[in-house]
C-alpha positions as CSV (number, residue, x, y, z in Angstrom):
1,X,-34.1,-18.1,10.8
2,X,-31.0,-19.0,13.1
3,X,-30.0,-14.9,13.0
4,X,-33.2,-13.9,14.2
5,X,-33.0,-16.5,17.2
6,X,-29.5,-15.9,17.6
7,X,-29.8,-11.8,18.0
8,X,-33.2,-12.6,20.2
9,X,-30.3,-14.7,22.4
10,X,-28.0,-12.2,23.0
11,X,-30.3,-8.9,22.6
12,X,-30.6,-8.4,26.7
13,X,-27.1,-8.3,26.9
14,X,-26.3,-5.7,24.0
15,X,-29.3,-3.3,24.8
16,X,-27.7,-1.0,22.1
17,X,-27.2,-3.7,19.3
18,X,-29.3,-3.6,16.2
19,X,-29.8,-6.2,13.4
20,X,-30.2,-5.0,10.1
21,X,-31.3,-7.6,7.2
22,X,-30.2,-6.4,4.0
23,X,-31.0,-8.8,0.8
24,X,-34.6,-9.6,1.4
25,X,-37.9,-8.9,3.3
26,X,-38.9,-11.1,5.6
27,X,-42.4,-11.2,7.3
28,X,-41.1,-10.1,10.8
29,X,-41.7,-7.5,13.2
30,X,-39.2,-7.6,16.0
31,X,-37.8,-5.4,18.6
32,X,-34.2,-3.5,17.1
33,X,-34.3,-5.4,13.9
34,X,-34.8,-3.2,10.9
35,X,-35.2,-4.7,7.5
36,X,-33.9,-3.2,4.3
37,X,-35.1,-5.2,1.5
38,X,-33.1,-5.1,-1.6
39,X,-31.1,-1.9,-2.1
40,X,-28.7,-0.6,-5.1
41,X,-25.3,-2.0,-4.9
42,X,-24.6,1.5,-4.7
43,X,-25.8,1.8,-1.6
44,X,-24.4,-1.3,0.4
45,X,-21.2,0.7,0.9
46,X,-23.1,3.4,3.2
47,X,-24.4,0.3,5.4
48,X,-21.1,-1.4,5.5
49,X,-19.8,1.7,6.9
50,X,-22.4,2.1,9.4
51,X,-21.7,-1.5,10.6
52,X,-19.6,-3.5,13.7
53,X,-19.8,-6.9,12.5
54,X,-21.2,-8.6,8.9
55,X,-23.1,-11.9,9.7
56,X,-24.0,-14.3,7.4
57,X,-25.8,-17.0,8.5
58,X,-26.1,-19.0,5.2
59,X,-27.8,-22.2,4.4
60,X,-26.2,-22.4,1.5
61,X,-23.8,-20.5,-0.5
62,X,-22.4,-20.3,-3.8
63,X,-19.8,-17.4,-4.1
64,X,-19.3,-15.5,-1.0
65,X,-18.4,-12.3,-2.2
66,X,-20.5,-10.2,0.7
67,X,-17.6,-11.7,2.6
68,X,-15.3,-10.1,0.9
69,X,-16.9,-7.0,0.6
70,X,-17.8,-6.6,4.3
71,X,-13.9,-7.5,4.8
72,X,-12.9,-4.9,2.6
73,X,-14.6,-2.7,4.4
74,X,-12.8,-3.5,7.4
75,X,-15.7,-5.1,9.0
76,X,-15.2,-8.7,11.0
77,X,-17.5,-11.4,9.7
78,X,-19.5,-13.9,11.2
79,X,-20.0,-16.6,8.3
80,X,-21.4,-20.3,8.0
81,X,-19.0,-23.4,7.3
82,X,-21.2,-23.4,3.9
83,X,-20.3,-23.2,-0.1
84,X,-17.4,-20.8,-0.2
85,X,-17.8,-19.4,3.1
86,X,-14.5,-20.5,4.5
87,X,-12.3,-20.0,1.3
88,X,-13.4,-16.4,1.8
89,X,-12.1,-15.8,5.2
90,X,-9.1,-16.7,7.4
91,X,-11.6,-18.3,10.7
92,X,-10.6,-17.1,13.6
93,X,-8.1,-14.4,11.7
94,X,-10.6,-12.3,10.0
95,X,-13.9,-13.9,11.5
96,X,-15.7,-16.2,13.0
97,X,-17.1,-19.6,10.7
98,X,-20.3,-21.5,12.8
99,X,-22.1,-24.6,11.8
100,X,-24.8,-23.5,9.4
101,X,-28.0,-23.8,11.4
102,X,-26.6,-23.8,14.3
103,X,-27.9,-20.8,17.0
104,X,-26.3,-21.4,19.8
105,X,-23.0,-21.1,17.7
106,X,-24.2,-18.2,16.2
107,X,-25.3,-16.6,19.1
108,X,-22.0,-17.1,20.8
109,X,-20.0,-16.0,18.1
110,X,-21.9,-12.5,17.9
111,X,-21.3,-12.3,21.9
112,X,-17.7,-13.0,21.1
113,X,-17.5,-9.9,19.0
114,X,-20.3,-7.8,20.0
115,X,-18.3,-8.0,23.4
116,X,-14.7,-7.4,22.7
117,X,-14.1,-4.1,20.2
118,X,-10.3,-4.6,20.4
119,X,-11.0,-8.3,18.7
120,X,-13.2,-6.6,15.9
121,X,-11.1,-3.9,15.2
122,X,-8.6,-6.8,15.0
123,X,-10.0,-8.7,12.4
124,X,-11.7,-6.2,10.5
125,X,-7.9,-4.9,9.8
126,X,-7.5,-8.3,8.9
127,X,-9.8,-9.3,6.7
128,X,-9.6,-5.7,4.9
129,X,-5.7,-6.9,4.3
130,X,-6.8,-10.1,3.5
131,X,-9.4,-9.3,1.1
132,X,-7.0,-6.7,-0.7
133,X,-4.3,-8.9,-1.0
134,X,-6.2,-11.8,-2.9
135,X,-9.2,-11.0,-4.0
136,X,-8.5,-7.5,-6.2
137,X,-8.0,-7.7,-9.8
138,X,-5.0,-7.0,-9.4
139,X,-4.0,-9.9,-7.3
140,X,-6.2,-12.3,-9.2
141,X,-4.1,-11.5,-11.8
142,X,-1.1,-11.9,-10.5
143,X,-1.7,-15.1,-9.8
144,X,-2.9,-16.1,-12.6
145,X,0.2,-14.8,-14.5
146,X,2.0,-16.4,-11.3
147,X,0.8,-20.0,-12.3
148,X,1.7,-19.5,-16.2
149,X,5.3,-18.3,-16.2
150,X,5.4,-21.2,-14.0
151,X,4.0,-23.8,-16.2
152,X,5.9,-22.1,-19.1
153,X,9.1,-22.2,-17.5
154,X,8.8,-26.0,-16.4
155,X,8.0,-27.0,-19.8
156,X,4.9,-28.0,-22.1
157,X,1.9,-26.4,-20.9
158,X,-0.9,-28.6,-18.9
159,X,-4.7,-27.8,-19.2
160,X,-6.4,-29.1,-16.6
C-alpha cells in the first residue's frame, strides 16, 4: 500500500520513526511498523496521544471522521484528496492533502512534518481549533439553528 512504500522511503532518514496501522491487519512483516488490528474505540484515544502525525492514505473515503478525531487531538494529518478528506481539514492549515495513490507525495509530505516539529505543533493546534469549532455538537448545532432563523427571518421556509 502507498503508506507502506511511502514510510519504506523516508525510514533511513527518521531512524526513530515508527508506523503504526490501526484499523486492520495486513499480511506484512516490516522493520518499525507495528500493526494493531482493530481496537475499542475506547482505546484510539491512548494511540492518538502517543502519536506525531495521523496519516491517512485513503483510496476511498466516505466520512472522514479519523480526521477529525486525530485533529482534535491536536495531531497534524496527512490525508488523501479523496471522499471527504478535504472538507475535513484546512490543507496546508491543519495538514497536508496528497493525491490518493500517490507515494512520492506521500513520502514527501511525512518528510515535511516528520522534519519540522515547530510545523506540527503548528497545525496540530490548528486542526484541534479547527475541529472544535465546527465539528462539536455544539457547533453543528449552531449552525443548524444559524441557517433556520435565517430562512425564518427572510420569509417562507425553503426545503431543499
Amino acid at each position: 500500500s502507498s503508506d507502506l512504500a511511502a514510510f519504506a522511503e523516508i525510514a533511513g532518514e527518521f531512524p526513530s520513526a515508527e508506523l503504526h496501522i490501526i484499523g486492520c491487519r495486513p499480511a506484512l512483516d516490516a522493520p518499525r511498523v507495528r500493526i494493531h488490528g482493530r481496537i475499542p474505540a475506547s482505546g484510539i484515544p491512548a494511540h492518538l496521544a502517543d502519536a506525531d502525525i495521523f496519516c491517512m492514505p485513503s483510496r476511498v473515503e466516505p466520512s472522514a471522521v479519523a480526521l477529525v478525531e486525530a485533529a482534535a487531538c491536536g495531531l497534524p494529518v496527512i490525508a488523501t484528496d479523496v471522499g471527504g478528506n478535504a472538507e475535513r481539514m484546512i490543507p496546508g492549515t491543519t495538514g497536508l492533502l496528497v493525491e490518493a495513490g500517490a507515494v512520492r507525495q506521500l513520502a514527501d509530505a511525512l518528510r515535511t512534518l516528520l522534519g519540522n516539529r515547530t510545523l506540527r505543533e503548528q497545525m496540530g493546534r490548528a486542526g484541534r481549533a479547527f475541529a472544535l469549532e465546527t465539528f462539536t455538537w455544539p457547533a453543528v448545532a449552531e449552525k443548524m439553528a444559524s441557517r433556520m432563523r435565517a430562512e425564518l427571518a427572510a420569509g417562507e421556509p425553503r426545503i431543499p
